[in-house]
DSSP file (Angstrom, degrees, kcal/mol; ACC not computed):
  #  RESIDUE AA STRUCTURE BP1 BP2  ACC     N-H-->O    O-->H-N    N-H-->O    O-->H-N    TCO  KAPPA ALPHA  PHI   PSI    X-CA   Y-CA   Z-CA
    1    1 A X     >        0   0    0      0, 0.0     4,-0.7     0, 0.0     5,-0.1   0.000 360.0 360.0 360.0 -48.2   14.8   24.8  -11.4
    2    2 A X  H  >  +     0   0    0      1,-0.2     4,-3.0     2,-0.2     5,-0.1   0.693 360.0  54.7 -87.6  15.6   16.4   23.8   -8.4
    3    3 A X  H  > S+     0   0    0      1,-0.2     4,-2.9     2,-0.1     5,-0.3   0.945  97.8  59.9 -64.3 -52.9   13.9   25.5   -6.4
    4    4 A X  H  > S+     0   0    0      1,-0.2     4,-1.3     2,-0.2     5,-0.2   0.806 109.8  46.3 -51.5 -10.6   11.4   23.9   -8.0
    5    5 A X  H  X>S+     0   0    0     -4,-0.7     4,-6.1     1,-0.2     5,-0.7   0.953 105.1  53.8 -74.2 -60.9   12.9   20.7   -6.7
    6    6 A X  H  <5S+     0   0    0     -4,-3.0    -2,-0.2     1,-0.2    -1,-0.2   0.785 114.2  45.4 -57.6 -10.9   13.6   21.6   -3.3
    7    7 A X  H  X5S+     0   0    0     -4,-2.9     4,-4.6     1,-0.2    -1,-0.2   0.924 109.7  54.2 -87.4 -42.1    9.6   22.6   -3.0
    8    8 A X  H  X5S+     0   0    0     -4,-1.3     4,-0.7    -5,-0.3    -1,-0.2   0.895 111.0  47.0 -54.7 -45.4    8.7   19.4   -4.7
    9    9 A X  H  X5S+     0   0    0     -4,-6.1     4,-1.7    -5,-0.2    -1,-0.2   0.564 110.3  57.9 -76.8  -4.0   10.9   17.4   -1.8
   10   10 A X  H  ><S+     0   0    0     -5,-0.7     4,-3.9     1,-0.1    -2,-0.2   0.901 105.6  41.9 -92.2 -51.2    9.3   19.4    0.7
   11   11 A X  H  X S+     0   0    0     -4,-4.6     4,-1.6     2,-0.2    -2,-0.2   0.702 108.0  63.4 -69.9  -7.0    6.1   18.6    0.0
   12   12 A X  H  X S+     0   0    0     -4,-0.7     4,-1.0     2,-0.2     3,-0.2   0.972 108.0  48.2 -46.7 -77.0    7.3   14.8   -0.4
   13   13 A X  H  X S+     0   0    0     -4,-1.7     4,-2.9     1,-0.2    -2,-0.2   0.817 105.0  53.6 -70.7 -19.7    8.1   15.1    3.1
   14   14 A X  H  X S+     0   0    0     -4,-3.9     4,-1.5     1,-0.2     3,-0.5   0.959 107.2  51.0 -37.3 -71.4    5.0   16.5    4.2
   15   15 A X  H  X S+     0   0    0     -4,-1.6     4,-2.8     1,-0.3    -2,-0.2   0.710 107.9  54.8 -35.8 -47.1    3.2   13.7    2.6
   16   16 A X  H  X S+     0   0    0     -4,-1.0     4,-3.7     2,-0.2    -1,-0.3   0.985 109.7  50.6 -58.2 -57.3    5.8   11.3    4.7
   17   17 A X  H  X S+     0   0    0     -4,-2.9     4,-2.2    -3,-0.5     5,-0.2   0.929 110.8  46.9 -57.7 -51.9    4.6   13.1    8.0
   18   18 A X  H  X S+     0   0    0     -4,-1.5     4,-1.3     1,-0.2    -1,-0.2   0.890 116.8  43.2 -41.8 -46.0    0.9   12.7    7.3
   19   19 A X  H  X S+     0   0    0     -4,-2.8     4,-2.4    -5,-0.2     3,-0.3   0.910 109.0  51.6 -60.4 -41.1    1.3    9.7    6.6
   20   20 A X  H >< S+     0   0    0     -4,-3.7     3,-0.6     2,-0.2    -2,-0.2   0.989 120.8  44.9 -47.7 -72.9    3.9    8.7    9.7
   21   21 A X  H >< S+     0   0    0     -4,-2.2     3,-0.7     1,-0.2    -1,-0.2   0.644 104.6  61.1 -52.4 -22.5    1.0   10.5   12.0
   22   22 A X  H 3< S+     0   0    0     -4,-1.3     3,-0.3    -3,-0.3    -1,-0.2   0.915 108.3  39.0 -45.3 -70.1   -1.5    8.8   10.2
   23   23 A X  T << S+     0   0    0     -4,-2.4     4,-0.5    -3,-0.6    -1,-0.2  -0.383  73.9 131.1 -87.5  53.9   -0.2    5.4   11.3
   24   24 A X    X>  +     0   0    0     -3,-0.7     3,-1.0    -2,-0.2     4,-0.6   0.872  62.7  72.7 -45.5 -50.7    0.7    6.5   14.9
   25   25 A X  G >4 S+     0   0    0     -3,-0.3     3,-4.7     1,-0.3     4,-0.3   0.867  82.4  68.7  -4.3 -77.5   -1.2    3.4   16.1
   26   26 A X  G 3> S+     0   0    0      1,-0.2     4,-1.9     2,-0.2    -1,-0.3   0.689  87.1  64.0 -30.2 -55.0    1.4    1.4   15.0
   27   27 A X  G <4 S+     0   0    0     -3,-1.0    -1,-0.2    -4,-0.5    -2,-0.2   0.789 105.2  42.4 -23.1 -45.9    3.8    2.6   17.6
   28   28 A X  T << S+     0   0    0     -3,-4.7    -1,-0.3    -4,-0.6    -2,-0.2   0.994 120.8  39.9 -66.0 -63.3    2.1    1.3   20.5
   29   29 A X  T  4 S-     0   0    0     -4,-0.3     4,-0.5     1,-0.1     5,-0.3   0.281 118.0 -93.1-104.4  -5.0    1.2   -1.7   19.1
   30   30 A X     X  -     0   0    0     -4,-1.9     4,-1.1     3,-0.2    -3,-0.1   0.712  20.5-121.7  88.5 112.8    4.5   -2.9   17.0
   31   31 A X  T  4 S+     0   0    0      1,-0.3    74,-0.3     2,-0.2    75,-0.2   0.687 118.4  54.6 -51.7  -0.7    4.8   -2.1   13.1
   32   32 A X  T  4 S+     0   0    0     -6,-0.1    -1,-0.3    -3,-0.1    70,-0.2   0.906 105.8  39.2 -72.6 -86.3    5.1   -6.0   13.3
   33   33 A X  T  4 S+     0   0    0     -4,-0.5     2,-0.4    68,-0.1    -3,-0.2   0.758 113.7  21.5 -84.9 -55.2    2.0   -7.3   15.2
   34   34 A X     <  -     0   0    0     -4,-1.1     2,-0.3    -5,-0.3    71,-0.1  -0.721  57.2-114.0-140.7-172.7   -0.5   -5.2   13.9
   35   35 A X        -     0   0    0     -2,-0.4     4,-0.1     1,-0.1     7,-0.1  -0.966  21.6-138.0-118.0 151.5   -2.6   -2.8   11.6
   36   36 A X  S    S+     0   0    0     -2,-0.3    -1,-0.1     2,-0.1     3,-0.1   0.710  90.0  63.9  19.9 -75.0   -3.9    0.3   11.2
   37   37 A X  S    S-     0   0    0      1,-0.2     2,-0.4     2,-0.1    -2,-0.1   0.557 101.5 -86.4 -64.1-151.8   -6.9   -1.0    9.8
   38   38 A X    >   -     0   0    0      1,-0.2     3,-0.8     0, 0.0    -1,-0.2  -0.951  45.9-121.0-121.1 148.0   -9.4   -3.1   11.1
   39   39 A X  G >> S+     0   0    0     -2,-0.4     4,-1.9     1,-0.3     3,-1.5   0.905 107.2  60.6 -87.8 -30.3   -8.2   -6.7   10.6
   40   40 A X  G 34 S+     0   0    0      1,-0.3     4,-0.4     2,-0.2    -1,-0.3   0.920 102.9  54.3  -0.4 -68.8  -11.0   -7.8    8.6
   41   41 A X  G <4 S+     0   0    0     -3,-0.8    -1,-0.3     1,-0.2    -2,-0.2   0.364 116.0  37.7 -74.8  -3.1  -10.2   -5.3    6.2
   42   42 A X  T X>>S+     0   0    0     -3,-1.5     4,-3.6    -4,-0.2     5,-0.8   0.355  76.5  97.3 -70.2 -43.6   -6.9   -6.5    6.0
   43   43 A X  T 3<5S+     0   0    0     -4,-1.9     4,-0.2     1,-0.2    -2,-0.1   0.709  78.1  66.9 -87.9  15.2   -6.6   -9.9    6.1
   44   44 A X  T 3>5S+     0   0    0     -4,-0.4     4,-1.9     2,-0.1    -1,-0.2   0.732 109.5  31.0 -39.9 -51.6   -6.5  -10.3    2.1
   45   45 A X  H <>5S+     0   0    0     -3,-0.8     4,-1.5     2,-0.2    -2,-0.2   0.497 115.9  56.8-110.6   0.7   -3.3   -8.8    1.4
   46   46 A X  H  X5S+     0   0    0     -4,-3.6     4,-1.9     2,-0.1    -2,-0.1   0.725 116.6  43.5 -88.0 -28.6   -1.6   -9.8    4.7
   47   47 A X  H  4<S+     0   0    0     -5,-0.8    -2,-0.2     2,-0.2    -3,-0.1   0.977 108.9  51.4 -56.2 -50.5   -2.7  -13.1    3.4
   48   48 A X  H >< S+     0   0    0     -4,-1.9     3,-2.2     1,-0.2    -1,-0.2   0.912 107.8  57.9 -48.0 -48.4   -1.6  -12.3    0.0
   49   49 A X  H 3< S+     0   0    0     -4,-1.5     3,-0.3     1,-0.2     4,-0.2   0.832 107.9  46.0 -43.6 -34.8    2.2  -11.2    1.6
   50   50 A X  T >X S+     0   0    0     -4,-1.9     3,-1.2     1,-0.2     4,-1.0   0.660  82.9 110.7-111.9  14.7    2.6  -14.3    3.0
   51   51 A X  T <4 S+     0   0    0     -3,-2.2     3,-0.3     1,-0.2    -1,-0.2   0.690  71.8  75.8  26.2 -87.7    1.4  -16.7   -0.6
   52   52 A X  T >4 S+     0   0    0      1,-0.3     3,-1.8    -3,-0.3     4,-0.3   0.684  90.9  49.5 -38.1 -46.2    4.7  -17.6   -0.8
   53   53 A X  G X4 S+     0   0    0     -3,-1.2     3,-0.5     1,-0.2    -1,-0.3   0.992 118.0  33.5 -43.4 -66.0    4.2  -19.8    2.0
   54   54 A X  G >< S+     0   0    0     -4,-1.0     3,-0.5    -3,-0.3    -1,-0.2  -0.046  76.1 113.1-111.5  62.3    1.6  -21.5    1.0
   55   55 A X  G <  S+     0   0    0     -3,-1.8     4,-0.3     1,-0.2    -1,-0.2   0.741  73.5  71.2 -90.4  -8.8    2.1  -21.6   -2.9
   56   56 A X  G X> S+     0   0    0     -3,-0.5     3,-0.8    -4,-0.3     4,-0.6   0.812  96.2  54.2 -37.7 -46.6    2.6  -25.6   -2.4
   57   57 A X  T <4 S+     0   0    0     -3,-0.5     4,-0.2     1,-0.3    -1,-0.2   0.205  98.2  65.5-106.3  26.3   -1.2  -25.5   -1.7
   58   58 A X  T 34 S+     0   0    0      1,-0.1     8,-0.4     2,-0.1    -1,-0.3   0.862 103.1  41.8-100.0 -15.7   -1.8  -23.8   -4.9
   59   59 A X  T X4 S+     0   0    0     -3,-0.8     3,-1.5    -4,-0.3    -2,-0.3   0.742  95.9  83.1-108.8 -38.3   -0.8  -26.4   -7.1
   60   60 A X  T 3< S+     0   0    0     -4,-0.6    -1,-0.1     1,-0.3    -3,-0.1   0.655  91.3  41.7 -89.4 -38.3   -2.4  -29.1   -5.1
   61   61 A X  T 3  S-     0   0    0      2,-0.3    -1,-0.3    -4,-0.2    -2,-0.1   0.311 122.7-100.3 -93.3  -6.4   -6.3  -29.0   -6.4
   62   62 A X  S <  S+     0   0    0     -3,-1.5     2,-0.4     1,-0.2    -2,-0.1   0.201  93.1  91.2 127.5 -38.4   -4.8  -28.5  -10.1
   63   63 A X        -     0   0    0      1,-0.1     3,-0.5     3,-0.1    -2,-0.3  -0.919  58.9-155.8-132.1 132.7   -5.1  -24.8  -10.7
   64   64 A X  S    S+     0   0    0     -2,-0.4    -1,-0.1     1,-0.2    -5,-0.1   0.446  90.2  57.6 -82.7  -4.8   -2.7  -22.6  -10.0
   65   65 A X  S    S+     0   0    0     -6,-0.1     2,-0.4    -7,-0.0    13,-0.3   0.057  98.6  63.5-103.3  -6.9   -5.8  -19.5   -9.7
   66   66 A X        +     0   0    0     -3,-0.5     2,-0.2    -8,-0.4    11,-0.2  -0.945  54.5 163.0-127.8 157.2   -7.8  -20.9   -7.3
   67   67 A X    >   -     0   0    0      9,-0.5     9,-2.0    -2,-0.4     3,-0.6  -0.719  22.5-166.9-133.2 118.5   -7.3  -22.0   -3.3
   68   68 A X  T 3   +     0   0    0      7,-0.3     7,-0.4    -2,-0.2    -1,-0.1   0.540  68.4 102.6 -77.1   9.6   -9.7  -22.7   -0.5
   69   69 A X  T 3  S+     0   0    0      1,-0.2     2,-0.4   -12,-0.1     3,-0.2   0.596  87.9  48.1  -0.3 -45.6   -6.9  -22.5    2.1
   70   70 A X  S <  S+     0   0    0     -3,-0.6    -1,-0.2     1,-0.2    -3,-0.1  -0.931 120.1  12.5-126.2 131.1   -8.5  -19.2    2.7
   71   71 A X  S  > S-     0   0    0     -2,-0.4     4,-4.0     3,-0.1    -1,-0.2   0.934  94.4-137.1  78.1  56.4  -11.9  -18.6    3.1
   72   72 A X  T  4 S+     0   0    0      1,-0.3     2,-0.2     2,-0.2    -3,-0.1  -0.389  77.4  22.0 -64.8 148.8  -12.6  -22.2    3.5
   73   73 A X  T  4 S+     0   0    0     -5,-0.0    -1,-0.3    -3,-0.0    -4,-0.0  -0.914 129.4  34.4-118.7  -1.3  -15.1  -23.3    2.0
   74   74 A X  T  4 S-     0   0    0     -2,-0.2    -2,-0.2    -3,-0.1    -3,-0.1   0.799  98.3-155.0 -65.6 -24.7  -15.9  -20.9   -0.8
   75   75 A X     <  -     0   0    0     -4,-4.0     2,-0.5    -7,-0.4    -7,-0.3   0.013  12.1 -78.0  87.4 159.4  -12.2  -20.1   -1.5
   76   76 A X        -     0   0    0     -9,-2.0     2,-1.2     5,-0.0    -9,-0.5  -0.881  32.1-152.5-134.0 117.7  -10.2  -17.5   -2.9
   77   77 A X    >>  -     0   0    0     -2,-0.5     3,-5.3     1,-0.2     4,-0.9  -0.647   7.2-155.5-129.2 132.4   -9.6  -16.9   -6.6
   78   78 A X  G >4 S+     0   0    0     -2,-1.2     3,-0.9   -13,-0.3     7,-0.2   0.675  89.8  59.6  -9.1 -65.0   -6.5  -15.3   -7.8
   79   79 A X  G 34 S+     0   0    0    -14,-0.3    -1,-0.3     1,-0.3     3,-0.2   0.524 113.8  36.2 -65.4 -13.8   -8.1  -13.9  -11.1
   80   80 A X  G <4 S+     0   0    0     -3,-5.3    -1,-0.3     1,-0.1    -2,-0.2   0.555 113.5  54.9-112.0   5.3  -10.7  -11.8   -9.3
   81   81 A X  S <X S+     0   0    0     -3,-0.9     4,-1.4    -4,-0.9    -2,-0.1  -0.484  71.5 134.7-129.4  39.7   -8.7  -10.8   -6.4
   82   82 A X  H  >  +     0   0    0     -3,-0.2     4,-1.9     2,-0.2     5,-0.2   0.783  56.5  70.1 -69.8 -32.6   -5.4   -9.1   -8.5
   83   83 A X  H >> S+     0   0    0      2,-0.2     4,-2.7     3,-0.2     3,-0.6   0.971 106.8  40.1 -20.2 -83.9   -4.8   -5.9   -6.8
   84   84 A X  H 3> S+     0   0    0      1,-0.2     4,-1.7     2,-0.2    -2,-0.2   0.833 113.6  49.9 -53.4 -35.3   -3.5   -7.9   -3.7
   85   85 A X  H 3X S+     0   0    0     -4,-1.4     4,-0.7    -7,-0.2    -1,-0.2   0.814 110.4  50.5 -74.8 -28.7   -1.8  -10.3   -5.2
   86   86 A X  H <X S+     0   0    0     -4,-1.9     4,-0.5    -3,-0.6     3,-0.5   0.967 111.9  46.2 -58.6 -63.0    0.1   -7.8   -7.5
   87   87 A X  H >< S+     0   0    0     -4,-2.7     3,-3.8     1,-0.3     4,-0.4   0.934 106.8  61.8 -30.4 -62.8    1.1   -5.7   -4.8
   88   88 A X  H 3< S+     0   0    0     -4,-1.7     4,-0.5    -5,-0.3    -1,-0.3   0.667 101.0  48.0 -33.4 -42.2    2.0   -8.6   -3.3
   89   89 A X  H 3< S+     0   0    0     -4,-0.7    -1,-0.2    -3,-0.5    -2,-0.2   0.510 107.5  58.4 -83.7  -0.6    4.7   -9.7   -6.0
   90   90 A X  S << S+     0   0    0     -3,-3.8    -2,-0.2    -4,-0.5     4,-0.2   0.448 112.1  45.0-125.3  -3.4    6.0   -6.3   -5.8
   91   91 A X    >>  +     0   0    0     -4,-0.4     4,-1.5    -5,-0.3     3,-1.5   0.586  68.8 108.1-112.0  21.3    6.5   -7.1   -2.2
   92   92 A X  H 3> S+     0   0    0     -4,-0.5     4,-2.6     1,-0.3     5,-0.3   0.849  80.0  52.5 -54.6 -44.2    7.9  -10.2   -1.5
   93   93 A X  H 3> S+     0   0    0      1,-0.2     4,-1.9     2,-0.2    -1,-0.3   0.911 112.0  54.9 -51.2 -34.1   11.5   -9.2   -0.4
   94   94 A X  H <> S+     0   0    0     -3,-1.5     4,-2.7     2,-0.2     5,-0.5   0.973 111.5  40.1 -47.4 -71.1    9.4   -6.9    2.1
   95   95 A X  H  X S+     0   0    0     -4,-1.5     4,-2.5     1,-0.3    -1,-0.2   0.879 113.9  55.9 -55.9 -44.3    7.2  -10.0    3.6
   96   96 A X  H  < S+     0   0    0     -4,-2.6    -1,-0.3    -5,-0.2    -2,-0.2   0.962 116.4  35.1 -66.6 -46.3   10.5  -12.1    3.5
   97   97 A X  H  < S+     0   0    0     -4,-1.9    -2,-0.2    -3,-0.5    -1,-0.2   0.987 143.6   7.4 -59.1 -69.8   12.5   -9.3    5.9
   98   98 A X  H  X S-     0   0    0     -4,-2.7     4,-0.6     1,-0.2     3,-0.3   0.322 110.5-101.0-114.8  13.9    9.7   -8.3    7.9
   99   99 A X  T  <  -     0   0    0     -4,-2.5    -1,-0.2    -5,-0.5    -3,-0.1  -0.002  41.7 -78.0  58.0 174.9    6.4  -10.7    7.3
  100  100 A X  T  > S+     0   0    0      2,-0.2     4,-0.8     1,-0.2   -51,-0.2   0.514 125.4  57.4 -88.0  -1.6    3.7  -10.5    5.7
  101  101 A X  H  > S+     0   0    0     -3,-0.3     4,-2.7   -69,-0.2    -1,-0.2   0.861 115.5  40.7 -67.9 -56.3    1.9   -8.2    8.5
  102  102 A X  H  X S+     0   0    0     -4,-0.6     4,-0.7     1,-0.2    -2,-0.2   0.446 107.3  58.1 -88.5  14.3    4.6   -5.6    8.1
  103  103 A X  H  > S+     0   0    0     -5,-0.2     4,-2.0     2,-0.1    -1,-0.2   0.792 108.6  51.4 -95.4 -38.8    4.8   -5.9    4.5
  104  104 A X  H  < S+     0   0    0     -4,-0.8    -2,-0.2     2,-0.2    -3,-0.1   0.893 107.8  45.9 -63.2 -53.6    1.1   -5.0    4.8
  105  105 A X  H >X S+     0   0    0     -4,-2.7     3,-2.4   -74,-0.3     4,-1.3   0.925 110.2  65.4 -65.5 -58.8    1.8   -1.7    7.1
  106  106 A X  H >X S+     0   0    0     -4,-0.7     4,-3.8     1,-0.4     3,-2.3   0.974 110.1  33.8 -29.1 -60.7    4.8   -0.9    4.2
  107  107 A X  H 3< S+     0   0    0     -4,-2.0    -1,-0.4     1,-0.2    -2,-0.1  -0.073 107.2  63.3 -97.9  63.8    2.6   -0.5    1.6
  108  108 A X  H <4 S+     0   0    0     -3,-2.4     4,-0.4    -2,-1.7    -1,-0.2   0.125 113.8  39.9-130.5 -13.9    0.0    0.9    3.5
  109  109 A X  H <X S+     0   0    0     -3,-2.3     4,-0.9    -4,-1.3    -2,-0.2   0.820 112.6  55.1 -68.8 -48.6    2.6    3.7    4.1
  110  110 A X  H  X S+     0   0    0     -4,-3.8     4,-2.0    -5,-0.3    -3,-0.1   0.627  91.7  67.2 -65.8 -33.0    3.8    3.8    1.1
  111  111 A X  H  4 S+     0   0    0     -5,-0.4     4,-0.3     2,-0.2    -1,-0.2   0.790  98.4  48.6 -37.7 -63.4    0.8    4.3   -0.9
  112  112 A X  H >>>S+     0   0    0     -4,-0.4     3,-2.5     2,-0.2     4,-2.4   0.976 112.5  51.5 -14.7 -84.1   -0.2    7.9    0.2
  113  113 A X  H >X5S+     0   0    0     -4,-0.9     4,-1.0     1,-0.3     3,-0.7   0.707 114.9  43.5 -16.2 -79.2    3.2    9.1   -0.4
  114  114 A X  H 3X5S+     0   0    0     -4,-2.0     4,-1.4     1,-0.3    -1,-0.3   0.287 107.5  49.5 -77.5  -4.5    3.3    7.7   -3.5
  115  115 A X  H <>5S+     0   0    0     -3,-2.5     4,-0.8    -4,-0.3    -1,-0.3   0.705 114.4  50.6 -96.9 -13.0    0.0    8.5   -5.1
  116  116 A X  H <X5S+     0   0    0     -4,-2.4     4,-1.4    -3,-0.7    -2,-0.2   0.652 113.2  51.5 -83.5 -22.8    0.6   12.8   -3.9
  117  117 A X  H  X<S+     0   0    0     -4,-1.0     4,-3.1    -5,-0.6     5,-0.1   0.998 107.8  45.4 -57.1 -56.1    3.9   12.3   -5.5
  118  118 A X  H  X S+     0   0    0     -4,-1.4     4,-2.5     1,-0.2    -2,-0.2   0.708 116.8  47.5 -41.8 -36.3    2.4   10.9   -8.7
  119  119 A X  H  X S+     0   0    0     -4,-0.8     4,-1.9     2,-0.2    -1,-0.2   0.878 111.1  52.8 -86.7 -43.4   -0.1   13.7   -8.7
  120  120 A X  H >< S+     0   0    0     -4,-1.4     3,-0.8     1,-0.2    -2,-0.2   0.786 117.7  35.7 -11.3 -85.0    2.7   16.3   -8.0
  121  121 A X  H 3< S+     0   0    0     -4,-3.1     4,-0.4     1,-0.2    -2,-0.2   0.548 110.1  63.2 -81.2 -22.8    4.5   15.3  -10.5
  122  122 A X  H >< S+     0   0    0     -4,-2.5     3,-0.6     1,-0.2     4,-0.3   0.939 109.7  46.7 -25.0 -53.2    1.5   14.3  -13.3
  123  123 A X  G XX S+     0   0    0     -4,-1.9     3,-2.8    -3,-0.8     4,-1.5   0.830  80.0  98.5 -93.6 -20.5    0.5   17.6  -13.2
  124  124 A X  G 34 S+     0   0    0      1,-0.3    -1,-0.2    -5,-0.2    -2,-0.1   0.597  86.5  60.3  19.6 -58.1    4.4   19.3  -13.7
  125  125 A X  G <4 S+     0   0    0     -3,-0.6    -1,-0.3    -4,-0.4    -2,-0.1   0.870 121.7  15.0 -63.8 -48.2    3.4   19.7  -17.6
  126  126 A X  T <4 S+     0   0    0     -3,-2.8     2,-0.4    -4,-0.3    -2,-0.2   0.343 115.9  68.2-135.4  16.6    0.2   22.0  -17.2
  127  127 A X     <  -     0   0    0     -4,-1.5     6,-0.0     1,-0.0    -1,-0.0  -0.999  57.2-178.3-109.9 120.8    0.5   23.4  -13.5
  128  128 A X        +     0   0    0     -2,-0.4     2,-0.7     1,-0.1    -4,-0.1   0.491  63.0  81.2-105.2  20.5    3.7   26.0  -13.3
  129  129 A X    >>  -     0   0    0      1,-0.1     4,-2.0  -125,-0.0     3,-0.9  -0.860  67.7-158.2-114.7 115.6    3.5   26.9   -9.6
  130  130 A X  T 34 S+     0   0    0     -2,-0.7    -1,-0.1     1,-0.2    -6,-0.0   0.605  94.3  60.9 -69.5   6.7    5.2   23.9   -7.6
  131  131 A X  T 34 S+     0   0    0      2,-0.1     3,-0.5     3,-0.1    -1,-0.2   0.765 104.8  43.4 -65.2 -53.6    3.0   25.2   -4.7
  132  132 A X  T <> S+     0   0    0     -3,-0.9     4,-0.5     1,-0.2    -2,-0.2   0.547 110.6  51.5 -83.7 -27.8    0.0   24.6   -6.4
  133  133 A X  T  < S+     0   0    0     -4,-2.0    -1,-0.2     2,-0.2   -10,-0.2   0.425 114.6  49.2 -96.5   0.5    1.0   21.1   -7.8
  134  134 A X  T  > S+     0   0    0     -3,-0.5     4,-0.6     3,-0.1    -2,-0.2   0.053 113.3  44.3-110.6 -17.0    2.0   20.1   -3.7
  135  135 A X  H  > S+     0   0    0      2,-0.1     4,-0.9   -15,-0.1     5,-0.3   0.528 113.2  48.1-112.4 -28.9   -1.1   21.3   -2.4
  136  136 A X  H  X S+     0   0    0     -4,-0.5     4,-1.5     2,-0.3     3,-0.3   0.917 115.7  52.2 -70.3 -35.3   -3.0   19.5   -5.4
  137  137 A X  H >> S+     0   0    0      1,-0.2     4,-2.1     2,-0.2     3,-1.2   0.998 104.5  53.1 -20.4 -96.5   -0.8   16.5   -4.3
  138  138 A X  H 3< S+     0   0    0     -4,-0.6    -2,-0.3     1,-0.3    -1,-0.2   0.455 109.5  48.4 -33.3 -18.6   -1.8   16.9   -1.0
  139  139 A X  H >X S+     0   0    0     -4,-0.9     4,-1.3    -3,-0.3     3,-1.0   0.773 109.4  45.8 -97.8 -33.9   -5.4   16.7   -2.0
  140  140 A X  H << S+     0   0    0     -4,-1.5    -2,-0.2    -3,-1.2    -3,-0.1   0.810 115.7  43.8 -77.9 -18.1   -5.6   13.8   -4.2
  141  141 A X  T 3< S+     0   0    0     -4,-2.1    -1,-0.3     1,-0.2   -25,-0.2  -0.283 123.5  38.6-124.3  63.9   -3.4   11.2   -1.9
  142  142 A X  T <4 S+     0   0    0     -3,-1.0    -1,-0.2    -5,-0.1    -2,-0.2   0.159  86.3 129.1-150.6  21.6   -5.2   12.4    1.4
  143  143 A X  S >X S-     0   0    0     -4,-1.3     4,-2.9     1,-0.1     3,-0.9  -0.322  72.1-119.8 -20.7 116.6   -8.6   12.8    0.0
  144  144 A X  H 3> S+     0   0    0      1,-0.2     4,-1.7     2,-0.2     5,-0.2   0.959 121.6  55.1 -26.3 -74.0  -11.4   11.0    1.9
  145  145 A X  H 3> S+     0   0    0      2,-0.2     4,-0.9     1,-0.1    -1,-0.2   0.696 114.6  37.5 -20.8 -43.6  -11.9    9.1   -1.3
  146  146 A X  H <> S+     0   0    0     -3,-0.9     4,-1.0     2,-0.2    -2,-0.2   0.897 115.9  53.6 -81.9 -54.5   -7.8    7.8   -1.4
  147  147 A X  H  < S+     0   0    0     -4,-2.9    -2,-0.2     1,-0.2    -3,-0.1   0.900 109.7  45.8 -44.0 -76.5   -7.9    7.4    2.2
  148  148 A X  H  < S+     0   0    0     -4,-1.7    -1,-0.2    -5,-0.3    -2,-0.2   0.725 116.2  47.4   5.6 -70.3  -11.1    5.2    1.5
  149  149 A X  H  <        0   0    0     -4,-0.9    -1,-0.2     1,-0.3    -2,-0.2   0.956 360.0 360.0 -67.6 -76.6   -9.3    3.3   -1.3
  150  150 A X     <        0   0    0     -4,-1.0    -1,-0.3   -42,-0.0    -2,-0.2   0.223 360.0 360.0   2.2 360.0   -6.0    2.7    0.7
């Protein structure tokens, strides 16, 4: 059993190194200042990280679900855009510590990791080689497809 452990935190940290190399960028460029991604593609949930800021201007037109603040003049509405905003609640202390840029880059780290963990450990019940549940890891949270989603 505690083999199975140690194999399961070895492939954890694999997952941490792909990922680490994965966002190399960052290095250059300050885990701070920018992202990985192209900022386009981004600037939804670094927007969402930093809300907090402007939750004054949420309340101001009536409804707490809607803002044009971003994406003047169509607007941004909460109820169809939940993903980010969830995430987003589950980072606030992150955004507050580091902004809402590097709150972005967090869970853009964190994500991988955690969806080859999930899969590890999902499959724990009806895989019995912890080799085989670490490499199945390894497929599902660095899939083209996850990558994609991420």
């Amino acid at each position: 059993m505690v083999r199975n452990h140690k194999v399961s935190f070895s492939f954890i940290t694999l997952y941490a190194v792909i990922t680490a190399a994965l966002m190399s960028p960052l290095a250059r460029t300050g885990f701070r200042n920018s992202t990985v991604w192209p900022e386009g593609d981004a600037s939804l949930p670094i927007w969402a990280n930093e809300f907090l800021s402007h939750v004054s201007k949420w309340f101001s037109n009536g409804s707490p679900f809607f803002t044009d603040s971003i994406y003047h003049p169509h607007g941004l509405n909460l109820l169809a855009n939940t993903t980010s905003f969830g995430l987003a609640v589950l980072l606030i202390p992150v955004t507050w510590l580091i902004g809402p840029i590097g709150a972005f880059n967090v869970s853009m780290f964190v994500s991988p990791i955690l969806s080859a963990t999930a899969m590890m450990w999902a499959l724990k019940r009806f895989v019995p080689s912890p080799y085989a549940r670490g490499v199945a890891g390894l497929v599902w949270g660095f899939s083209p497809f996850a990558m994609e989603a991420f």
